[in-house]
PDB file with one MODEL, atoms N, CA, C and O in Angstrom:
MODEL        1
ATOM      1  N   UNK A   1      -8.108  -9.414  -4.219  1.00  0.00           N
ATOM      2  CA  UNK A   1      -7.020  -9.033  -3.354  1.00  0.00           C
ATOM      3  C   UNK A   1      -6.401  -7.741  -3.889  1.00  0.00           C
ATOM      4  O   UNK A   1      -6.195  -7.513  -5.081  1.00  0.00           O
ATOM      5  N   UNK A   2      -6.171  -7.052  -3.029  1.00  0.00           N
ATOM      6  CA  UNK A   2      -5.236  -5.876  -3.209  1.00  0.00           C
ATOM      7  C   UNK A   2      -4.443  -5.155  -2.797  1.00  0.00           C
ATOM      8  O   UNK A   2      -4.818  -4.849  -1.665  1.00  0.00           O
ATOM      9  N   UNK A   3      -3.303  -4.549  -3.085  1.00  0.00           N
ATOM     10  CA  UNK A   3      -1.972  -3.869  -2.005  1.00  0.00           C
ATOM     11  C   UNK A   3      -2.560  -2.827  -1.181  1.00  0.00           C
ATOM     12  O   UNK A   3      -2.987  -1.953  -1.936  1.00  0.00           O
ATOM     13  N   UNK A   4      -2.772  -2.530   0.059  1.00  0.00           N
ATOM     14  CA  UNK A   4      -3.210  -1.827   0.721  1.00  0.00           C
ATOM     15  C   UNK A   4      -2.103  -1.343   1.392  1.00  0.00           C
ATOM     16  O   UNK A   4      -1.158  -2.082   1.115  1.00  0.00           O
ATOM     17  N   UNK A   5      -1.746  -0.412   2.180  1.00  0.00           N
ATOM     18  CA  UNK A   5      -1.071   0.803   3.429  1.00  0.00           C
ATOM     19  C   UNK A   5      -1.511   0.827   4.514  1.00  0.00           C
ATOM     20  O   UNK A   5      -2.720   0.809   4.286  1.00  0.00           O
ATOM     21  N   UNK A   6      -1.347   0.869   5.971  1.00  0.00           N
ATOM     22  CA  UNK A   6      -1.867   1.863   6.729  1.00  0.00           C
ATOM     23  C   UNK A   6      -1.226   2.833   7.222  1.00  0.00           C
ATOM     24  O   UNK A   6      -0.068   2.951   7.623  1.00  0.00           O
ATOM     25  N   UNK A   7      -2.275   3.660   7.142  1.00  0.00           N
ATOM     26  CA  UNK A   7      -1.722   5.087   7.669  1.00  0.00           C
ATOM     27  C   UNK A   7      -0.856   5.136   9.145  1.00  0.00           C
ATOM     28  O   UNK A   7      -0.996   4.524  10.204  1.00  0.00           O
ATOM     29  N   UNK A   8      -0.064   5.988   8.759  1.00  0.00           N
ATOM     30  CA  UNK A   8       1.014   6.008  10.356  1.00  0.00           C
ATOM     31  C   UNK A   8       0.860   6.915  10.950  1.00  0.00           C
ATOM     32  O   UNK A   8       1.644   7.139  11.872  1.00  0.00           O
ATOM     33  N   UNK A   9      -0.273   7.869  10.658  1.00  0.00           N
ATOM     34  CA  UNK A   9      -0.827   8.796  11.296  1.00  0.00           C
ATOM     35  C   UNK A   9      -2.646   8.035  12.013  1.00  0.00           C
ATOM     36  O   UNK A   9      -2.808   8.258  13.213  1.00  0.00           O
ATOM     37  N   UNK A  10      -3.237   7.636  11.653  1.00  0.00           N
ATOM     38  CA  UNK A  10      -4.704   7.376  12.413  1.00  0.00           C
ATOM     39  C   UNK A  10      -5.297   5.931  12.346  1.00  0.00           C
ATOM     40  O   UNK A  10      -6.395   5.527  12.730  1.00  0.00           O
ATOM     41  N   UNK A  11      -3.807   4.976  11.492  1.00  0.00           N
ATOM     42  CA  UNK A  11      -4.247   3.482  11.195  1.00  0.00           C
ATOM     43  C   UNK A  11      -5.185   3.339  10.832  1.00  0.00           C
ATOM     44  O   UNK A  11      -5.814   2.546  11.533  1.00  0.00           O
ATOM     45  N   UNK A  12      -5.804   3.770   9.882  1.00  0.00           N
ATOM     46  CA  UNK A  12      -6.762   3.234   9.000  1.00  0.00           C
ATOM     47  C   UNK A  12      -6.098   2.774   7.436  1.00  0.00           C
ATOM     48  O   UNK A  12      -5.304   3.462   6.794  1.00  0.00           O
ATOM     49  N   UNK A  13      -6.594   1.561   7.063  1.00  0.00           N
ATOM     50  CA  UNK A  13      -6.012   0.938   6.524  1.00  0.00           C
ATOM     51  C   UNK A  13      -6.581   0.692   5.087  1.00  0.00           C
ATOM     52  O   UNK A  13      -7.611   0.035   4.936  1.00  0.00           O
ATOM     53  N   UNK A  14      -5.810   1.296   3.903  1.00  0.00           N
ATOM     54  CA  UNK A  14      -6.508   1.566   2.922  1.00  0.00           C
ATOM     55  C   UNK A  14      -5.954   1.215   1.483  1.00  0.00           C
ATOM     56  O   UNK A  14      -4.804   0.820   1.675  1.00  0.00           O
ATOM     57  N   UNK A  15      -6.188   1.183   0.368  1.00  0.00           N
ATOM     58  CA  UNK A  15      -6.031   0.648  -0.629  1.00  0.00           C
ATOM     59  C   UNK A  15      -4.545   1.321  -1.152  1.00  0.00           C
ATOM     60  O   UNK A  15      -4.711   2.539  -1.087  1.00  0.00           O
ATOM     61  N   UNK A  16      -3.586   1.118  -1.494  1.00  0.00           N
ATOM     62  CA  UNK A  16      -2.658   1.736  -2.307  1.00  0.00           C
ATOM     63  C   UNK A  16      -2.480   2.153  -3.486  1.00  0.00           C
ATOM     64  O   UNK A  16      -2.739   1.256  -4.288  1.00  0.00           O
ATOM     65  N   UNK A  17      -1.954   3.694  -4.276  1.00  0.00           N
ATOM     66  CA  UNK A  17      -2.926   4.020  -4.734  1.00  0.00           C
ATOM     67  C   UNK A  17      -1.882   3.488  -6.285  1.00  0.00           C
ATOM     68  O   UNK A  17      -2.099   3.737  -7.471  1.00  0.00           O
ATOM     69  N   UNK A  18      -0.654   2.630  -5.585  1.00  0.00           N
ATOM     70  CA  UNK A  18      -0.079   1.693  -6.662  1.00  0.00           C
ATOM     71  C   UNK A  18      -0.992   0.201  -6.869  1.00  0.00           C
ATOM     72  O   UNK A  18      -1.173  -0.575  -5.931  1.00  0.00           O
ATOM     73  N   UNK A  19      -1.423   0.008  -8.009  1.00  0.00           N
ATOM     74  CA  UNK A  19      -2.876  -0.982  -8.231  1.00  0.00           C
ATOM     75  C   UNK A  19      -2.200  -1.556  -9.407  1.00  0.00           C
ATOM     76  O   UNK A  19      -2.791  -1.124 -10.397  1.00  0.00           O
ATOM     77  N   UNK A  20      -1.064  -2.466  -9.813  1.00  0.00           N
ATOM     78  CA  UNK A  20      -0.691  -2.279 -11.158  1.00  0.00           C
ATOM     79  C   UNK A  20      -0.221  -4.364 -10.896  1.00  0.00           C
ATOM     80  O   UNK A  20      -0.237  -5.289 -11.708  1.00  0.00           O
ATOM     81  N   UNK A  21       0.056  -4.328  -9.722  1.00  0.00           N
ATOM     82  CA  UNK A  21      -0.071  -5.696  -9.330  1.00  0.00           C
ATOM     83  C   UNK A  21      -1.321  -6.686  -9.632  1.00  0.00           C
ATOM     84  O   UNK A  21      -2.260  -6.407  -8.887  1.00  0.00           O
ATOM     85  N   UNK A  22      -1.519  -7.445 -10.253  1.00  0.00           N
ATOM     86  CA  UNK A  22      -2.718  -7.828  -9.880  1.00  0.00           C
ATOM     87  C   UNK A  22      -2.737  -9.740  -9.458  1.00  0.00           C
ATOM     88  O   UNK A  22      -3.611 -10.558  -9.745  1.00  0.00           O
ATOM     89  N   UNK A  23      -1.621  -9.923  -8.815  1.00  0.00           N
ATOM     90  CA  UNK A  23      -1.703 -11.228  -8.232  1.00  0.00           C
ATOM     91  C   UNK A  23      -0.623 -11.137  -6.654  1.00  0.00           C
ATOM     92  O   UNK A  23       0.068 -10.134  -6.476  1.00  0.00           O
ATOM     93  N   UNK A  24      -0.619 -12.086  -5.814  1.00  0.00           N
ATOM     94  CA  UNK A  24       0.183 -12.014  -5.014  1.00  0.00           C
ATOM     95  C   UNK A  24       1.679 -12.187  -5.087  1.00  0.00           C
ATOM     96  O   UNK A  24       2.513 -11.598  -4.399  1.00  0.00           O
ATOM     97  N   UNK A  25       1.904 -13.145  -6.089  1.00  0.00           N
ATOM     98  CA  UNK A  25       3.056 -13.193  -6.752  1.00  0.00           C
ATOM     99  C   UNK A  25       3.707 -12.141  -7.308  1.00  0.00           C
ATOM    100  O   UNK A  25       4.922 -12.039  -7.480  1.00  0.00           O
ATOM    101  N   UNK A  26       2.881 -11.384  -7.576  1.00  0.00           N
ATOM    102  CA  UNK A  26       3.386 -10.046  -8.836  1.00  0.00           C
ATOM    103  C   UNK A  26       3.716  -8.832  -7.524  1.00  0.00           C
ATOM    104  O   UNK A  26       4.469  -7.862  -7.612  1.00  0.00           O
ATOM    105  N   UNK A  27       2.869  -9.268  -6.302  1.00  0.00           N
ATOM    106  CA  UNK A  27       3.020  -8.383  -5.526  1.00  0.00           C
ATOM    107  C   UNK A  27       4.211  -8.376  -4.358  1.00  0.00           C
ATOM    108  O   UNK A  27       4.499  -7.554  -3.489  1.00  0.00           O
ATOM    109  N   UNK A  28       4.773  -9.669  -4.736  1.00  0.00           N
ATOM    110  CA  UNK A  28       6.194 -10.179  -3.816  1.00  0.00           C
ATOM    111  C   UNK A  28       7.147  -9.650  -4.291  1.00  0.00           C
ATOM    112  O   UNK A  28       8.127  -9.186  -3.709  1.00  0.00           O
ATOM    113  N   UNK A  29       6.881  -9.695  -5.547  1.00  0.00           N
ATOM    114  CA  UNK A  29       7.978  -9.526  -6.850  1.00  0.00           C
ATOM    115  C   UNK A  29       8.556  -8.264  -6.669  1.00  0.00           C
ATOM    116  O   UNK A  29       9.764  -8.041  -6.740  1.00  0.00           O
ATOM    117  N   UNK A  30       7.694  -7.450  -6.438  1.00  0.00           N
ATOM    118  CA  UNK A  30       7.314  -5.353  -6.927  1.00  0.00           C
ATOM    119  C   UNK A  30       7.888  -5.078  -5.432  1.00  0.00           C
ATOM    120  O   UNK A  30       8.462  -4.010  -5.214  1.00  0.00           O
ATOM    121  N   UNK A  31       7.723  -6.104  -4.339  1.00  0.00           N
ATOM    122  CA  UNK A  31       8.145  -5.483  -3.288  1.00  0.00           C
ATOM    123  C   UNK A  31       9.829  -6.064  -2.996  1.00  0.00           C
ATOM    124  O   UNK A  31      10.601  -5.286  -2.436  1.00  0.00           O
ATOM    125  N   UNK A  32      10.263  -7.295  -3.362  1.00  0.00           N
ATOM    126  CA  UNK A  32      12.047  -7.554  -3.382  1.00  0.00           C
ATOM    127  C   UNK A  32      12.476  -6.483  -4.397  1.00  0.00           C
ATOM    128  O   UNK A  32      13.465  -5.774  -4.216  1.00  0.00           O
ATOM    129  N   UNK A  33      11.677  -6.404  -5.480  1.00  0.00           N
ATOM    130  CA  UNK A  33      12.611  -5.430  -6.835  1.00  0.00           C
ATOM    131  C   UNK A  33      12.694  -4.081  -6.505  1.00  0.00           C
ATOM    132  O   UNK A  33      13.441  -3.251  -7.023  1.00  0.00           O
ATOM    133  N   UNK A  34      11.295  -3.782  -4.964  1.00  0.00           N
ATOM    134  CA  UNK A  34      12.045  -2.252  -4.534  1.00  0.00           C
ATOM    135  C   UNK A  34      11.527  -1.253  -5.470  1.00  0.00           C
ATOM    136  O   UNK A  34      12.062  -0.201  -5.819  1.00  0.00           O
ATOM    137  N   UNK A  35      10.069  -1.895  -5.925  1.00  0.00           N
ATOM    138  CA  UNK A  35       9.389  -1.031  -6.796  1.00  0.00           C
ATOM    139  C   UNK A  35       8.428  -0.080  -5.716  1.00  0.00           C
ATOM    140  O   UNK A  35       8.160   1.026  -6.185  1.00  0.00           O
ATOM    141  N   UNK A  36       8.092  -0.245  -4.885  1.00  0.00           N
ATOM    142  CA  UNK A  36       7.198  -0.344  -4.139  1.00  0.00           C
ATOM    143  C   UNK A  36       8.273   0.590  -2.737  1.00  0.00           C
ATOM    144  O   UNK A  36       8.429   0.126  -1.607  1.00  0.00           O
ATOM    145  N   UNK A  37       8.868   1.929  -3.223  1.00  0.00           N
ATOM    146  CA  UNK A  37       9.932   2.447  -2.441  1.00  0.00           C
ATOM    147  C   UNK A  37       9.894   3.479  -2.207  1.00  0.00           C
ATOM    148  O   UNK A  37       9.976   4.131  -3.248  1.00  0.00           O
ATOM    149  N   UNK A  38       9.764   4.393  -0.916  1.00  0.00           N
ATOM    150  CA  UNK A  38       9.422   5.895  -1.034  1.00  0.00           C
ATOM    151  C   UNK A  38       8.652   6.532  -1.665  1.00  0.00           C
ATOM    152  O   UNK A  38       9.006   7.340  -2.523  1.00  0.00           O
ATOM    153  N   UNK A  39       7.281   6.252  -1.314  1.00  0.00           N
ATOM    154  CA  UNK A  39       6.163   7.086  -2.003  1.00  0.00           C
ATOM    155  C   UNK A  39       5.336   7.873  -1.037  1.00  0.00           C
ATOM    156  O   UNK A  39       5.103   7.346   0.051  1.00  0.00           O
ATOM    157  N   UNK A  40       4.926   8.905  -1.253  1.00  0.00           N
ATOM    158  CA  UNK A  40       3.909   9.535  -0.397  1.00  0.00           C
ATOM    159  C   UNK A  40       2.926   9.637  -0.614  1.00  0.00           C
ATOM    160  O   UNK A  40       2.683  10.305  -1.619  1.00  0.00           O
ATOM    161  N   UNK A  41       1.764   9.069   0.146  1.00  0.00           N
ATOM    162  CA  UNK A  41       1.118   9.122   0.119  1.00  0.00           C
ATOM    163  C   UNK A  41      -0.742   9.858   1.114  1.00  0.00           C
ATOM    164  O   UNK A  41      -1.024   9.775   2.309  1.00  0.00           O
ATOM    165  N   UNK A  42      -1.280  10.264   0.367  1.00  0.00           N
ATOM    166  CA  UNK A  42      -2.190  10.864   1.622  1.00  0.00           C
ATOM    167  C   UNK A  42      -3.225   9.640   1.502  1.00  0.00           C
ATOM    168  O   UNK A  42      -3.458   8.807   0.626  1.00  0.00           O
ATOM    169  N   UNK A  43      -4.045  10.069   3.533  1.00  0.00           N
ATOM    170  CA  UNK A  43      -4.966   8.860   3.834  1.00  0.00           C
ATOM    171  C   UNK A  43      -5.776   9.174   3.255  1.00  0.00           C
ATOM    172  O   UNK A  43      -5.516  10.257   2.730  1.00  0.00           O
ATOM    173  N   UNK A  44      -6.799   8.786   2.993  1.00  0.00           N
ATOM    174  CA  UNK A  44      -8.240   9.281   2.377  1.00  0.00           C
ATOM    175  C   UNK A  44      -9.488   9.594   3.605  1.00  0.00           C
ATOM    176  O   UNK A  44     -10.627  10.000   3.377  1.00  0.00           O
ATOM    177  N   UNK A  45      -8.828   9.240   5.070  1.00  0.00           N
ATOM    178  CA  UNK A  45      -9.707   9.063   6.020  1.00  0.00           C
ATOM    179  C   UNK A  45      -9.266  10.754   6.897  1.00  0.00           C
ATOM    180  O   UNK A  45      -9.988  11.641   7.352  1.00  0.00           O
ATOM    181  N   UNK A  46      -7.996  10.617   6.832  1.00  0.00           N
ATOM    182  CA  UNK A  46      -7.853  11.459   7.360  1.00  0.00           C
ATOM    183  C   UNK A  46      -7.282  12.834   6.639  1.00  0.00           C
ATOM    184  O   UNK A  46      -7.904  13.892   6.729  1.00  0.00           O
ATOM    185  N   UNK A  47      -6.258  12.736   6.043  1.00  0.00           N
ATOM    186  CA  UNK A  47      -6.021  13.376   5.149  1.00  0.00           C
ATOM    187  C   UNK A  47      -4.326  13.598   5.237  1.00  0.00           C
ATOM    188  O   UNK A  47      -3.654  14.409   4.601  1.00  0.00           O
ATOM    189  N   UNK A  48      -4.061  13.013   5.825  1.00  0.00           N
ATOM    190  CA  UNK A  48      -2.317  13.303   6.378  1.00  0.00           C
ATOM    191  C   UNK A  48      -1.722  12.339   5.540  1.00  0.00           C
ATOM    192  O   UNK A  48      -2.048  11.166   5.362  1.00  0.00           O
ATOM    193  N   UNK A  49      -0.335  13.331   4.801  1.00  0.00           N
ATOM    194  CA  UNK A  49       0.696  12.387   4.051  1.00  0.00           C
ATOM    195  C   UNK A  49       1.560  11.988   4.722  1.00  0.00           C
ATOM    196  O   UNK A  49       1.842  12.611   5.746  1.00  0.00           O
ATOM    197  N   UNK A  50       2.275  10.802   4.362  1.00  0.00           N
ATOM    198  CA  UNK A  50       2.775   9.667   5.207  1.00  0.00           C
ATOM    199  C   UNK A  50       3.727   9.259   3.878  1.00  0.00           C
ATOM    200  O   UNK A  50       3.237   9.240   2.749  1.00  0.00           O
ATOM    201  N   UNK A  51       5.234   8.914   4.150  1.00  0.00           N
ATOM    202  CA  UNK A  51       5.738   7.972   3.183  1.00  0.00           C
ATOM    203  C   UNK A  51       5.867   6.514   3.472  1.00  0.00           C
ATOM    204  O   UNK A  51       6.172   6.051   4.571  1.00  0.00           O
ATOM    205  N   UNK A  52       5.735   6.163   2.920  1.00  0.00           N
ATOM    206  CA  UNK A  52       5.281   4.547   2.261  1.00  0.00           C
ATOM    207  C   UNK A  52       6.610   3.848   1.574  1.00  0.00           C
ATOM    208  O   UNK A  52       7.064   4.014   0.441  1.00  0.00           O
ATOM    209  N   UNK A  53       7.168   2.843   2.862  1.00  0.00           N
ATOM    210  CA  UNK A  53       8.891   2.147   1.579  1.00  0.00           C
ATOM    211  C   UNK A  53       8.034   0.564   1.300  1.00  0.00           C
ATOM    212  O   UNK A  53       6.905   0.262   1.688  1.00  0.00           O
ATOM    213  N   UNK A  54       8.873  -0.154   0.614  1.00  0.00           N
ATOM    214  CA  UNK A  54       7.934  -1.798   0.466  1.00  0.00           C
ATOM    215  C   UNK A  54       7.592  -2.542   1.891  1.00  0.00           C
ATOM    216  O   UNK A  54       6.852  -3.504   2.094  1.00  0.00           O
ATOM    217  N   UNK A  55       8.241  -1.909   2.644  1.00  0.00           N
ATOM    218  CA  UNK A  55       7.694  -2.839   3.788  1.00  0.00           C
ATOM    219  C   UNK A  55       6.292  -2.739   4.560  1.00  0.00           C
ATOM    220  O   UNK A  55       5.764  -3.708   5.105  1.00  0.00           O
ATOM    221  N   UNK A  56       5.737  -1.396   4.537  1.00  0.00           N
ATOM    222  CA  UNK A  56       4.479  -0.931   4.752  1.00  0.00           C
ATOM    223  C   UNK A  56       3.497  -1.231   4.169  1.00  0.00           C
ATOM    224  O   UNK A  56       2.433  -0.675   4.442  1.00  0.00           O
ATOM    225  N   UNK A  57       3.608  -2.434   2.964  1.00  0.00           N
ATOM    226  CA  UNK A  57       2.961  -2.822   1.612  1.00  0.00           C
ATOM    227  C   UNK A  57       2.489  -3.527   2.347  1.00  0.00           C
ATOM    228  O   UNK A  57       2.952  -3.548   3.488  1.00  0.00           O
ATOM    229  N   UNK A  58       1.336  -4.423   1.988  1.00  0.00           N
ATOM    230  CA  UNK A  58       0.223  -5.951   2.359  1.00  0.00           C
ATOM    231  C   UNK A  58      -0.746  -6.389   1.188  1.00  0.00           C
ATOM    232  O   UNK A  58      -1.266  -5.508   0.503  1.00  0.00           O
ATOM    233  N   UNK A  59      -0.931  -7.348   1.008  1.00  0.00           N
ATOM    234  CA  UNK A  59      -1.715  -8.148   0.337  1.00  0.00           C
ATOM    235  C   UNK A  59      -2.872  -8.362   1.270  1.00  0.00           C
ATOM    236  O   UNK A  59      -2.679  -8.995   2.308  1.00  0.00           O
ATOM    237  N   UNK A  60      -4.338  -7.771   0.914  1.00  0.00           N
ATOM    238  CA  UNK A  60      -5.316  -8.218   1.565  1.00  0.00           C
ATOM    239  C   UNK A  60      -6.707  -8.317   0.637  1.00  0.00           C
ATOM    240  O   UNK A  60      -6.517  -7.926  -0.515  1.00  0.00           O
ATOM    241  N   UNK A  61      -8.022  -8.752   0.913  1.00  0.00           N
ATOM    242  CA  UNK A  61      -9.223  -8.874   0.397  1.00  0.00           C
ATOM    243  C   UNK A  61      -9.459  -7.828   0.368  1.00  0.00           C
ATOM    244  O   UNK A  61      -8.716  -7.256   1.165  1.00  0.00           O
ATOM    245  N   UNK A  62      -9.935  -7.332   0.015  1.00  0.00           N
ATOM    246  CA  UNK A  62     -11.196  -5.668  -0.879  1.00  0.00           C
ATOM    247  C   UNK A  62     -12.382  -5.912   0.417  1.00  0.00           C
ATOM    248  O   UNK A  62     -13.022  -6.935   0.657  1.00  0.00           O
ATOM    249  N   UNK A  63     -12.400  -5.026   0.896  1.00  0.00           N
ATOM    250  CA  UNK A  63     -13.840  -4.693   2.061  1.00  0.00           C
ATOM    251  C   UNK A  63     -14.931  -4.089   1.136  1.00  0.00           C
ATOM    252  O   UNK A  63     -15.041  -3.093   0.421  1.00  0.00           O
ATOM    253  N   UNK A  64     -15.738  -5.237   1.513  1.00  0.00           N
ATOM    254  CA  UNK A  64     -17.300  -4.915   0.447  1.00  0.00           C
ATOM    255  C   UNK A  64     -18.286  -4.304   1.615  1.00  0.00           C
ATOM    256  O   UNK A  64     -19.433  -3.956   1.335  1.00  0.00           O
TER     257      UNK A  64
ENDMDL
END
């Protein structure tokens, strides 16, 4: 599992490039404590930066 984004420019939906979580719990935690707050980030699909607050955050499976 891992914190992923999607882009608010072309919705493609991609890994976040905050990776420091490594359970779901840890990832509830990082998002009430407001760790997880105003970041910018670019898509990797498209290339457009986008800011990112904890609510744009998700817990999902890794696409193999």
């Amino acid at each position: 599992m891992t914190a992923v984004v999607k882009c608010k420019i072309c919705k493609a939906i991609h890994e976040s490039p905050i990776q420091s979580v490594l359970t779901e719990i840890e990832f509830m935690k990082a998002k009430e404590k407001s760790e997880l707050f105003e970041n910018m980030w670019k898509c990797p699909k498209c290339g457009r930066m986008s800011m990112y607050t904890s609510f744009n955050y998700f817990w999902q499976e890794p696409h193999s």
